[in-house]
N, C-alpha and C positions, 0 to 999 in steps of 0.2 A: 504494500500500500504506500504511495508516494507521502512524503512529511507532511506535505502540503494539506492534504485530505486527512489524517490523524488530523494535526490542529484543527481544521475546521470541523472533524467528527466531535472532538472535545466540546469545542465553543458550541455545537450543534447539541447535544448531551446537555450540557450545562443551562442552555437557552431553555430548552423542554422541560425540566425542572422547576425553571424560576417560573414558567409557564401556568406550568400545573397545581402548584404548590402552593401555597403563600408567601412570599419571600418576606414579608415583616414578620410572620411567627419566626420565620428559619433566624433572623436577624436577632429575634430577644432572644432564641435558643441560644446563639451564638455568644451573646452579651453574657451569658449565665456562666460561661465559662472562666475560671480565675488565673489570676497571673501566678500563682505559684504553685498552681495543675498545670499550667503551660509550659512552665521551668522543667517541672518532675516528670515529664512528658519527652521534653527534649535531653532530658539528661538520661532518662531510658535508652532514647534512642541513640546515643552516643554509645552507652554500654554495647548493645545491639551491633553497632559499626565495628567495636573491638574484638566481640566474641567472634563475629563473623571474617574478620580478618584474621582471628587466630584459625580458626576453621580451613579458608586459603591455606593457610603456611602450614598445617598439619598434610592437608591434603598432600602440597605442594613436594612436604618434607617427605613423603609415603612414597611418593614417584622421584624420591632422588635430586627433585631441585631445591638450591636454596636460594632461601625467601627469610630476609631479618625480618622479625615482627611489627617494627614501627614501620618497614618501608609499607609491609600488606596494610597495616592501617590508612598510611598516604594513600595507598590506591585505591582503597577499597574509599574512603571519604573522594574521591574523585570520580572514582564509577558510580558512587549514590546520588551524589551530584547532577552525574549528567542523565542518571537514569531518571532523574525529577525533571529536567528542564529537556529531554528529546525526547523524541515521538518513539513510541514501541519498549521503554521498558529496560530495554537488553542492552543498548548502543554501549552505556556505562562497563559494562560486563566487556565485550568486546575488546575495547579499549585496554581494559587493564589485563586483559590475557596477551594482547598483545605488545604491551609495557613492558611484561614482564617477558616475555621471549625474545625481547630485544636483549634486556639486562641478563639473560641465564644463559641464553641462546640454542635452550631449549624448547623448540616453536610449537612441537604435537604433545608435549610433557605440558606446558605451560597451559597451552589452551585447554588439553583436559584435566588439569587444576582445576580451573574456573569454572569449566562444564561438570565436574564431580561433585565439588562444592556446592555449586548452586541446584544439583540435583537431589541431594544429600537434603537439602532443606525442603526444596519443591516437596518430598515424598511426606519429609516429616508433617508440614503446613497442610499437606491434604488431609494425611490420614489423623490429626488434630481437628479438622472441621466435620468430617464426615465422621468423625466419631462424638462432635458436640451435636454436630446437627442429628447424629439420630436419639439422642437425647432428650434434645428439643423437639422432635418431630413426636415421641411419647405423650409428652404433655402438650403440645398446640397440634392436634390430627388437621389442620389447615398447611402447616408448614412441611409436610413430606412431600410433595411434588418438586416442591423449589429447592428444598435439600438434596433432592434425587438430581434435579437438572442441572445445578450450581454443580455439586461434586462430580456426576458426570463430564462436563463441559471443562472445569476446571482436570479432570483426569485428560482430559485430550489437548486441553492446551498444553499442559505440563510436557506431554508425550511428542505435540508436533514440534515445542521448541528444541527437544533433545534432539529429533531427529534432524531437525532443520540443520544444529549444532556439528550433529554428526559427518552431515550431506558439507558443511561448509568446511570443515576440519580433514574432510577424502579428499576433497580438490586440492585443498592446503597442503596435505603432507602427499599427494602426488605417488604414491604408493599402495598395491594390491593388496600386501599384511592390514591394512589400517583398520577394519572391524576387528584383526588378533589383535592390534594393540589396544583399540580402547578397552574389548575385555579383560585382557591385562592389567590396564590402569585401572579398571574399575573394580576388580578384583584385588590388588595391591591397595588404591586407595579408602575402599568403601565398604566391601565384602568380606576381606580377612580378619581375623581376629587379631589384634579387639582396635581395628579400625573403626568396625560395623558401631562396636559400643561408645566408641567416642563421639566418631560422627553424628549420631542419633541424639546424643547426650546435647555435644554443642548447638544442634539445631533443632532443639527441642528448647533449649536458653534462647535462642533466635526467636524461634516463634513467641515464648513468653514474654519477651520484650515488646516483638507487634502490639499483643494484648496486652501488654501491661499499661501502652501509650492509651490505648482508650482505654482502660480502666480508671487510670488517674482524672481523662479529661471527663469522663462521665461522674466520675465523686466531685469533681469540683463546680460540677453543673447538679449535683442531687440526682443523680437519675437513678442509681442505687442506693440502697441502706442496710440490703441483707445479702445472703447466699444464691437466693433462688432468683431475686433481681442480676446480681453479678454473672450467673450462670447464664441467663438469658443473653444477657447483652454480649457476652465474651462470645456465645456462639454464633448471634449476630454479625460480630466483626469479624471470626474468623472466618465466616460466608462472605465477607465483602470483600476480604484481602486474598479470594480464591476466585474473587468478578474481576479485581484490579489484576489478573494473570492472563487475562483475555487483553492482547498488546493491540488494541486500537484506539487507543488514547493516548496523550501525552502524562503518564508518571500517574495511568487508573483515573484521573478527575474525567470526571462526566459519567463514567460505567460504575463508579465507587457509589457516589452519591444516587444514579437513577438506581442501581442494585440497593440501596437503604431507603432509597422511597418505596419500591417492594415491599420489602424483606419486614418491616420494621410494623406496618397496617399488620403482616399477617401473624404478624408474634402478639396483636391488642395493643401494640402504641404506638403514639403520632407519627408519621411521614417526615413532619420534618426536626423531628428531635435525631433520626437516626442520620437523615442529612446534614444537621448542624453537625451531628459528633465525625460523619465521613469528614465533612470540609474542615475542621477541628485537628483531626488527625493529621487531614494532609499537608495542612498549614504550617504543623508542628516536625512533622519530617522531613518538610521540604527547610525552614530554618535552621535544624541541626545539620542540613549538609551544608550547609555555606560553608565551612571550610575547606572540603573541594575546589572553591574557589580558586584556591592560593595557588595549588598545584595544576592548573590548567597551563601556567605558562612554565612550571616545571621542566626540567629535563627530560626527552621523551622517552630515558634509557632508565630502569631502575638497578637499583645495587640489587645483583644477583653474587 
């Protein structure tokens, strides 16, 4: 899909919304949220950037490249960056697989790094949502459909980006062996013991953090006070951060938010409490990555 057409699907998304909705309720929704739930919020999300860069360099270290820990952090705050402000999601990811095969000079090692890693999480993130959503689908018999279709949808997106990954990394390494190696790498990286139990572990801390970012911004708005409110909402959001993997948006705005004008009617509360806490979120992740910033005009070679 050209950039061009994502941005305008977004701004198209976002329009429909403000359309349907109310946008003065979404507005005081918004206001309800406090400034040191926004802090606690972004400071999550920082954690999040770390564990997930150690996660990189573990991978990394498994396939034999090395990767110092604060450089994966630079890159990893560089590809969140830009995976917030371009079209599709991934560009960020790209980038910093290829940063780093410049710096190792290991170019099919490095790239399934980045492709292991972020599989590694993809697998945990689903089967975290579709295990909250059938939870939720127990107590709301209105919400199984859309749990069914969300997790299915989200199983295929996950699956075409790996393959897409795959299909671009054969041409890359220009070589017949290359399905032996990525099972190789995937298999050293992901599937041996106790890779399998780390990786799982770290991005299972990944995912907790996504939720954690709207947990705080929902307490700081009241929108829980017990267990069974917390559980709701948490499985709410890990349903919208499996709509934001559907890459025709620029960084999930417009599919985040129309997927919580859904989602949120069918769980018995308002449309736009579940869009204020989307745009809350994203507002709040897209500020923690500003220090990406720094490193855009960075050297394009990292210490390998």
């Amino acid at each position: 899909m050209p950039l061009w057409l994502r941005w305008g699907l977004t701004l198209l998304l976002l329009l429909a919304i403000a359309f349907f909705l109310d946008v003065g309720v979404i507005w005081r929704e918004l206001a309800r949220f406090s400034v040191p739930m926004l802090l606690a919020a972004m400071i999550i999300s920082m954690l999040q950037v770390l564990v997930s860069a150690w996660r990189w360099r573990y991978t990394a270290g498994r396939l034999a490249i090395s990767l110092p820990f604060w450089v994966a952090v630079r890159e990893y705050y560089l590809a969140t960056f830009l995976n917030q402000v371009l079209p599709g999601g991934v560009l960020g990811d790209v980038n910093r697989a290829w940063r780093h095969s410049l710096g190792s000079g290991a170019r099919l090692g490095a790239l399934h790094a980045v492709m292991i890693e972020r599989l590694s999480g993809q697998v945990v993130m689903i089967s975290v949502a579709l295990g909250l959503g059938g939870w939720l689908a127990t107590h709301r018999g209105r919400t199984a459909d859309v749990v069914a279709d969300l997790g299915g949808g989200a199983v295929a997106v996950a699956a075409t980006v790996v393959i897409l990954l795959a299909i671009l990394a054969r041409f890359w390494a220009g070589g017949k062996g290359y399905v032996y190696a990525l099972r190789r790498d995937i298999r050293k990286s992901l599937l041996s013991w106790p890779a399998i139990l780390i990786q799982v572990s770290s991005s299972a801390v990944v995912v907790v953090t996504y939720l954690g970012v709207f947990a705080v911004l929902a307490l700081g708005a009241g929108y829980w006070a017990g267990l069974l409110e917390l559980m709701i909402l948490m499985t709410l959001a890990s349903l919208l951060l499996l709509a934001m993997a559907v890459p025709v948006s620029v960084a999930g705005w417009g599919v985040r938010e129309g997927a919580a004008a859904l989602l949120w009617p069918l769980a018995g509360l308002p449309p736009e409490q579940g869009v204020a806490l989307s745009v809350g979120y994203g507002l709040a992740v897209l500020i923690s990555s500003l220090p990406g910033v720094v490193f855009i005009v960075s050297s394009r070679r990292t210490a390998g």
